[in-house]
C-alpha positions in Angstrom: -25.1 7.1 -0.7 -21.6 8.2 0.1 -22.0 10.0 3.7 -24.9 7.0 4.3 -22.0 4.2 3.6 -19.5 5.6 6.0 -20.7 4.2 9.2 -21.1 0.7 8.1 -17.8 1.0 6.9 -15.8 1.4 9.5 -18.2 -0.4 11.4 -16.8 -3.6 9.6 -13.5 -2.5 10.5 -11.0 -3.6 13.3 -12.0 -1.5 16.7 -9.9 1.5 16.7 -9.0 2.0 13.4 -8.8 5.5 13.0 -11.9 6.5 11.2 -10.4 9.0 8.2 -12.1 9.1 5.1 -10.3 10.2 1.6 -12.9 11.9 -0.6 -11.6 12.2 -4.1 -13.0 14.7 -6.9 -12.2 14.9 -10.3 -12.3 18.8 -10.3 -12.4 22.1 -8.9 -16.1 22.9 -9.0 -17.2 19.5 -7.5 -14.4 19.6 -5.2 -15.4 23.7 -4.0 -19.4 21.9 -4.0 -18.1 19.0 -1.7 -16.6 21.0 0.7 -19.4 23.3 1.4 -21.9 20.9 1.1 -20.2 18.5 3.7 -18.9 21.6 5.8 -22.6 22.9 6.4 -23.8 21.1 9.2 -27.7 22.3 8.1 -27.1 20.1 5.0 -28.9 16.8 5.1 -25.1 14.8 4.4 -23.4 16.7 7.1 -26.5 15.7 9.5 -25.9 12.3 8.5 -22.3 12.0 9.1 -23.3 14.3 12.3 -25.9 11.4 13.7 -23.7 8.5 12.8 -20.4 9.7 14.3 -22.2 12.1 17.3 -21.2 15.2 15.7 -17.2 14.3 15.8 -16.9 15.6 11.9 -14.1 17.3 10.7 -13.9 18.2 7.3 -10.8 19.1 5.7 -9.3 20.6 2.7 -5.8 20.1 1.4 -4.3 23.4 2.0 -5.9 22.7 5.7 -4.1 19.1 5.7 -1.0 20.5 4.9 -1.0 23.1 7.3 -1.9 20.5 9.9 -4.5 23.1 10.8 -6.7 20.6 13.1 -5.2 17.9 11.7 -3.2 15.3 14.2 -2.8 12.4 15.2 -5.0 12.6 18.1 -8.0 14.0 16.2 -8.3 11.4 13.9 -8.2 8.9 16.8 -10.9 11.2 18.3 -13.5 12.3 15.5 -14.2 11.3 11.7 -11.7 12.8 9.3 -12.9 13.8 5.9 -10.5 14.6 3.6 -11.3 16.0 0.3 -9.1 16.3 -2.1 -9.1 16.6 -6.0 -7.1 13.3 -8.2 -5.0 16.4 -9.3 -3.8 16.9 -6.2 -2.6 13.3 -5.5 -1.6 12.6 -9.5 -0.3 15.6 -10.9 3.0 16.4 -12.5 2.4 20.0 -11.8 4.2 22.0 -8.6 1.1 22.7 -6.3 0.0 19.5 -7.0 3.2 17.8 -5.6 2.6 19.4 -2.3 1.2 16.2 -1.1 4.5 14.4 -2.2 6.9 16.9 -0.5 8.2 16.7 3.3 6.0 18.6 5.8 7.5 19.2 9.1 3.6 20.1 10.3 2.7 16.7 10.0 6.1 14.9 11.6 3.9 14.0 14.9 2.7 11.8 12.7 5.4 9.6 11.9 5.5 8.0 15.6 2.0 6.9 15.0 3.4 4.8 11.1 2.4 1.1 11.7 2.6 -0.3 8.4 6.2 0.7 6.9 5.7 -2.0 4.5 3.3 -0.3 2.6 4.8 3.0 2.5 5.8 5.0 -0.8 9.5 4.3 -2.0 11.4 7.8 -2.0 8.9 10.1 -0.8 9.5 11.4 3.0 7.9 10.3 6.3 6.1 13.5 6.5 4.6 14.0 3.2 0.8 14.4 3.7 0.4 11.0 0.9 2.9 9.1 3.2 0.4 10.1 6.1 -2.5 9.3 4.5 -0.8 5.7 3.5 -0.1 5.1 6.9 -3.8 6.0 8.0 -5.1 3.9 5.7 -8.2 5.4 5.1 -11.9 4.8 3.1 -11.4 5.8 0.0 -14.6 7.6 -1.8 -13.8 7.9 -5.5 -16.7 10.4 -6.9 -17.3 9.6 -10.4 -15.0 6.9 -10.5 -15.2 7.0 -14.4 -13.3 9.7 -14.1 -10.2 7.6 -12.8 -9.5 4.7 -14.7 -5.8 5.5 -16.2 -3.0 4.0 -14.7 -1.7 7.0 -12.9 -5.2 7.0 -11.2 -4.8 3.6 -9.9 -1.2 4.5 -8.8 -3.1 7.4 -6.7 -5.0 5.0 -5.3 -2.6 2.4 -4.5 -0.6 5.4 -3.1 -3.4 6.2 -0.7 -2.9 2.5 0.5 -7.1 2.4 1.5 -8.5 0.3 3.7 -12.0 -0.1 1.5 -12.7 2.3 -1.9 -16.0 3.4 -2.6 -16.8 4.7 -6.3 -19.2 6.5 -7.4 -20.4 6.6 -10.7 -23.2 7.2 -12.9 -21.2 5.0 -16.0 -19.9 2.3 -14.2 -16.9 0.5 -16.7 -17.2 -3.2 -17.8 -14.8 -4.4 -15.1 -16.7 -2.6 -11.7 -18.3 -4.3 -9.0 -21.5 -2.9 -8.9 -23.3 -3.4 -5.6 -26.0 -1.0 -5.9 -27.6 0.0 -9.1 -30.2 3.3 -8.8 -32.9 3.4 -11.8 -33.2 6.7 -12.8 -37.0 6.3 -13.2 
């Protein structure tokens, strides 16, 4: 449903937005499954994403992000940036999980492209990858959601400043907006 919705998406989105996708994983083994299965382009949701975006899919992980290893301003103008990244890595308390939070000097090309200072984070520096990703104002697909309910998960969210959020659950919460419900019969 996820790599289907993506096209329609930014589709509904102003022309030019640049077409960068946060994927968000509660853990390491669906976040190690993710990036394989959307890295292998003879996997039916590759070849989805593939077909809807011409084969202009980049898929990257965070130590790739923060390395800016691929990762620029103009490609993400250029191609459909998927992000994946665990809610550790954007909530956590814990040092490799700060990464995100720290200054980067690999990503400072993109702090001429920031159009939206307003919605920047307070006390966290221009080149941070979450500061970047803020400014790029991405889709936002929240795999089992459930999974992200507390209020430090909707501070990673905020964070992430998206542009449209996606969840993905099979225990959707009292309070969702369900648009699609899938039987399992």
């Amino acid at each position: 449903m996820a790599c289907a919705a993506v096209k329609p998406l930014f589709e509904a989105m102003p022309l030019g937005k640049p077409h960068v996708v946060a994927w968000l994983v509660p853990s390491n083994s669906i976040l190690d499954q993710t990036i394989k299965t959307l890295s292998n382009v003879n996997h039916p949701y590759r070849q989805r994403l593939d077909f809807d975006f011409a084969g202009r899919v980049v898929v990257y992980t965070k130590e790739q992000l923060l390395s800016a290893q691929g990762f620029s301003p103009t490609a993400v103008r250029e191609q459909l940036s998927i992000c994946i990244l665990s809610y550790d890595s954007i909530r956590s308390n814990k040092k490799d999980g700060r990464k995100v939070y720290q200054e980067n000097s690999q990503l400072a090309p993109f702090t001429k492209t920031f159009t939206s200072p307003e919605t920047m984070i307070v006390d966290i520096d221009d080149t941070a990858l979450i500061q970047v990703l803020n400014q790029l104002s991405p889709v936002v697909i929240v795999d089992e959601s459930h999974n992200a309910q507390s209020d430090l998960s909707v501070e990673m969210l905020k964070n992430l400043n998206p542009s449209f959020v996606l969840d993905l659950t099979a225990t959707p919460k009292s309070n969702s907006n369900i648009i699609s419900y899938v039987d399992a019969r």
